[in-house]
C-alpha positions as CSV (number, residue, x, y, z in Angstrom):
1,X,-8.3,-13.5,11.0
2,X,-7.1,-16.5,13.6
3,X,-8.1,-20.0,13.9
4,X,-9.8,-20.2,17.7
5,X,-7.3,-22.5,19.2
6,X,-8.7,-21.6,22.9
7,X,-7.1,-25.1,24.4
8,X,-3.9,-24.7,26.3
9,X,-1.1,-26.4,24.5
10,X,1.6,-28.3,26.2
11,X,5.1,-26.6,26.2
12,X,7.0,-29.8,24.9
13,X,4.6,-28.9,21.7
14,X,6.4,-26.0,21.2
15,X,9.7,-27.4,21.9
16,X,9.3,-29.6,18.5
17,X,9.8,-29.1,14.9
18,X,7.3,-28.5,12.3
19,X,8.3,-32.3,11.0
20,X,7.1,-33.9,14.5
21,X,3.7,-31.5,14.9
22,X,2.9,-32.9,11.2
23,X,3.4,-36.6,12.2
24,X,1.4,-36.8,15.3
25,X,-1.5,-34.6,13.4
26,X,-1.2,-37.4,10.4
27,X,-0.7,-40.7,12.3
28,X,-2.7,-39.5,15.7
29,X,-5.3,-37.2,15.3
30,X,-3.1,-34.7,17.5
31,X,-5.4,-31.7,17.6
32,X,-3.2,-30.3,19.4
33,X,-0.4,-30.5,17.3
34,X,-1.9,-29.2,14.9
35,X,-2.8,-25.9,16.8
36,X,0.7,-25.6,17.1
37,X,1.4,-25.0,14.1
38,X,-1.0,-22.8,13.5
39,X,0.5,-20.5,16.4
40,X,3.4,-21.0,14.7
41,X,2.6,-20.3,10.9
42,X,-1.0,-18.5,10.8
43,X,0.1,-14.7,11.0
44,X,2.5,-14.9,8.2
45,X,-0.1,-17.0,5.8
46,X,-2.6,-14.5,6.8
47,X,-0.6,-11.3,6.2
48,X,0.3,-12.8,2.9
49,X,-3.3,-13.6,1.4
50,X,-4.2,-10.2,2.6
51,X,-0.6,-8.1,1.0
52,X,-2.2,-9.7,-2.5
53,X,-6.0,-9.2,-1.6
54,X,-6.1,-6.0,0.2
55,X,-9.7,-6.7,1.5
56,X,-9.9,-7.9,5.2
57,X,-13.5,-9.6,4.9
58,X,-12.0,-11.7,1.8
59,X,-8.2,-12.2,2.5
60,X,-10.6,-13.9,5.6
61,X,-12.7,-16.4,3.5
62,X,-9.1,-17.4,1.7
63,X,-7.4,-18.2,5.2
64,X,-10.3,-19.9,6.1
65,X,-10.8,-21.9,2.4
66,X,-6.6,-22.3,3.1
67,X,-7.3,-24.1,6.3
68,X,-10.3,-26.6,5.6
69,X,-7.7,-27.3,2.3
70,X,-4.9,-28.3,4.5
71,X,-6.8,-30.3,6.7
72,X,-8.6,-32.3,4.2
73,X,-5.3,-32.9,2.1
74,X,-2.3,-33.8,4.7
75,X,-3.2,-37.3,4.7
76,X,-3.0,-37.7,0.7
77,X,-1.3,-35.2,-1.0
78,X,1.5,-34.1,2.0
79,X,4.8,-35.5,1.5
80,X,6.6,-35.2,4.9
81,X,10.1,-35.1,3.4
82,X,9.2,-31.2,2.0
83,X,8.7,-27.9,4.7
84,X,4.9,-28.2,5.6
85,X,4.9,-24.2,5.8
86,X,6.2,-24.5,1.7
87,X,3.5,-26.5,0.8
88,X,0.2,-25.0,3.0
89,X,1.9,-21.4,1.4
90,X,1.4,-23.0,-2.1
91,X,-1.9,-23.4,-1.4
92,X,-2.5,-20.4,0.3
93,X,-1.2,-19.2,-3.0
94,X,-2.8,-20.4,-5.2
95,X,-6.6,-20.2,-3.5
96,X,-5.3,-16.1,-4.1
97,X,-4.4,-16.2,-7.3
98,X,-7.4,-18.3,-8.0
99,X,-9.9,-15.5,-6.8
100,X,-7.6,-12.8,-8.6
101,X,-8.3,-14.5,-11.9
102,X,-11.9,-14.6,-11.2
103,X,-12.0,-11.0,-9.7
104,X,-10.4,-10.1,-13.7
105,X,-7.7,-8.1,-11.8
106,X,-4.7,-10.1,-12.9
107,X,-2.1,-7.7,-14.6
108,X,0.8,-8.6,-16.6
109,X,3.8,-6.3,-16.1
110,X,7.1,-6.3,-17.3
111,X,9.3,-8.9,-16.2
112,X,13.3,-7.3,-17.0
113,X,14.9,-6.5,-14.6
114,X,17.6,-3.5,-13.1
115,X,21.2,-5.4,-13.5
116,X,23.0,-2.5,-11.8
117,X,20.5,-3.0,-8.4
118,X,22.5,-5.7,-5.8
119,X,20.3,-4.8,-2.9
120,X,18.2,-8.1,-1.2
121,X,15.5,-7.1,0.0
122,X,16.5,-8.8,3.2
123,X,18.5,-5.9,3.8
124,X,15.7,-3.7,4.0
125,X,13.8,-5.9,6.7
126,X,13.6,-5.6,10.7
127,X,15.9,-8.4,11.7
128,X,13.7,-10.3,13.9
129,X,15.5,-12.5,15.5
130,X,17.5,-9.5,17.3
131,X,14.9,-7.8,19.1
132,X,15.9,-5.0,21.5
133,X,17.9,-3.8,18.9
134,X,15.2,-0.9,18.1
135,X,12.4,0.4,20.1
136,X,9.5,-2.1,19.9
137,X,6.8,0.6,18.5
138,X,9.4,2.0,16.1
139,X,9.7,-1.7,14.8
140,X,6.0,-2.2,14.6
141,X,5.7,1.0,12.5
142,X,8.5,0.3,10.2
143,X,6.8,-3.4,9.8
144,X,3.6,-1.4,9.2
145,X,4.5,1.2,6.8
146,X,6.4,-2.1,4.9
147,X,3.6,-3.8,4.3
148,X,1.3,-1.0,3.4
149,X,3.7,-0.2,0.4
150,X,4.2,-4.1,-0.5
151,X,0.4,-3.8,-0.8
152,X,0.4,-1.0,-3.1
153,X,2.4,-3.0,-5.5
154,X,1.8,-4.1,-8.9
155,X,0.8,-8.4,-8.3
156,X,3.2,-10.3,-9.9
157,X,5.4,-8.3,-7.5
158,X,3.9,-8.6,-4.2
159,X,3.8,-11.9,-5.0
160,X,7.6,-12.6,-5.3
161,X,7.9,-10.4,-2.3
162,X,5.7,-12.1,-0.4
163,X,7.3,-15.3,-0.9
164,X,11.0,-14.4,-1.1
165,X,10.3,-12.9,2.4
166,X,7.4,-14.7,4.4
167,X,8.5,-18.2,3.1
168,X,11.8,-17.4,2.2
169,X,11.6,-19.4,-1.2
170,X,14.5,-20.1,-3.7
171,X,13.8,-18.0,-6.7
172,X,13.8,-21.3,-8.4
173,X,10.5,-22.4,-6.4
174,X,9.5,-18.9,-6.8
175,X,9.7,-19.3,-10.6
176,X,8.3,-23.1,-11.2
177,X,5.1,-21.7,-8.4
178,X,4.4,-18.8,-10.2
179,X,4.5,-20.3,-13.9
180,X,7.6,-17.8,-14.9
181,X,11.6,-18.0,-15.8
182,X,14.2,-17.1,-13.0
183,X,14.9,-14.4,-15.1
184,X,11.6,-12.8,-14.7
185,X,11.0,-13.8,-11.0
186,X,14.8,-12.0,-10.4
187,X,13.3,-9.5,-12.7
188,X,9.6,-8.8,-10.4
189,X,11.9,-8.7,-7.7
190,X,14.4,-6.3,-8.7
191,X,11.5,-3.9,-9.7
192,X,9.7,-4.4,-6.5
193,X,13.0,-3.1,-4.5
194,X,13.3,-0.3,-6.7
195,X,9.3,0.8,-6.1
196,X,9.4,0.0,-2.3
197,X,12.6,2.2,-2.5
198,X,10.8,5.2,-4.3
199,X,8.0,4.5,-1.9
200,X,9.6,5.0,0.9
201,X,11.3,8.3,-0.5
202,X,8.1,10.2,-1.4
203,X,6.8,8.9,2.6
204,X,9.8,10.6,3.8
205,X,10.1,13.6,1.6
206,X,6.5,14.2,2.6
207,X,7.1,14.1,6.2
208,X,9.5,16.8,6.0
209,X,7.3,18.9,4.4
210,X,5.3,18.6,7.4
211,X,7.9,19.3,10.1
């Protein structure tokens, strides 16, 4: 789901920082800005309401409930010295959680975690500031089959992935957001790799069954 931002936007709006888009939407009105950074930031909010949701029709009432929430709160509960991103994703987060609660499918899983796993989960991610690297539709697919399988996990985990990733939060935030110790953020994490991993494994085993 996209917000209709149909006007043509000026390039020296895409030549500033999030920081200066917020100020002239604050202190001027600046539509305009403001549809900047929604080209900017609107695909990642989107694909992480619907990684938790996994329902198109309502992961689209949540951007949209996101949206008209941002816009009515900038002016009094923004503080301009934090990433704007960091704190429309905390709403973003919580307007899921919120409608997770009420949809009774919250589930509390274990929260240890694998000592002896040192991957990041970084490492396991297209590296998108190198493209050309890999064929484009290769890329795409990998991105795909990612996020299918982040999907598939238990919540508390897709959550921390989600964030880690999309937002690229300090476990620290990660913990405070979410209500949990570092410990069991670290913890969701370590046994999000570890599913994605075996994911990934049976996808592949399967597929050479098939050749």
């Amino acid at each position: 789901m996209r917000l209709n931002n149909s006007d043509h936007i000026p390039r020296r709006y895409e030549q500033m920082e999030d920081k200066e888009l917020v100020h002239l939407f604050r202190k001027k009105d600046d539509q305009l800005a403001f549809q900047e950074l929604m080209n900017r930031h609107q695909a990642k909010i989107y694909s992480y309401i619907y990684s938790m949701i996994q329902n198109r029709e309502t992961a689209n009432d949540i951007f949209q409930e996101t949206f008209t929430k941002v816009i009515t709160k900038m002016d009094d509960t923004y503080n301009e010295q934090g990433k704007w991103i960091a704190w429309v994703m905390r709403i973003a987060h919580n307007a899921t959680i919120d409608h997770i609660r009420k949809q009774k499918r919250f589930v509390d899983v274990s929260s240890s975690y694998d000592k002896e796993s040192k991957t990041d989960f970084y490492d396991r991610l297209p590296d998108e500031d190198t493209p050309g690297q890999h064929d484009q539709m290769e890329l795409d697919e990998s991105t795909s089959r990612l996020l299918k399988h982040i999907g598939n996990l238990p919540e508390e985990q897709r959550t921390v992935v989600m964030l880690r990733h999309y937002y690229e939060m300090p476990f620290k935030e990660i913990a405070e957001l979410t209500g949990v110790s570092i410990n069991t953020a670290l913890g969701r994490m370590r046994y999000a790799l570890i599913n994605l991993r075996k994911m990934f494994d049976e996808e592949h085993e399967k597929e050479s069954n098939n050749v």
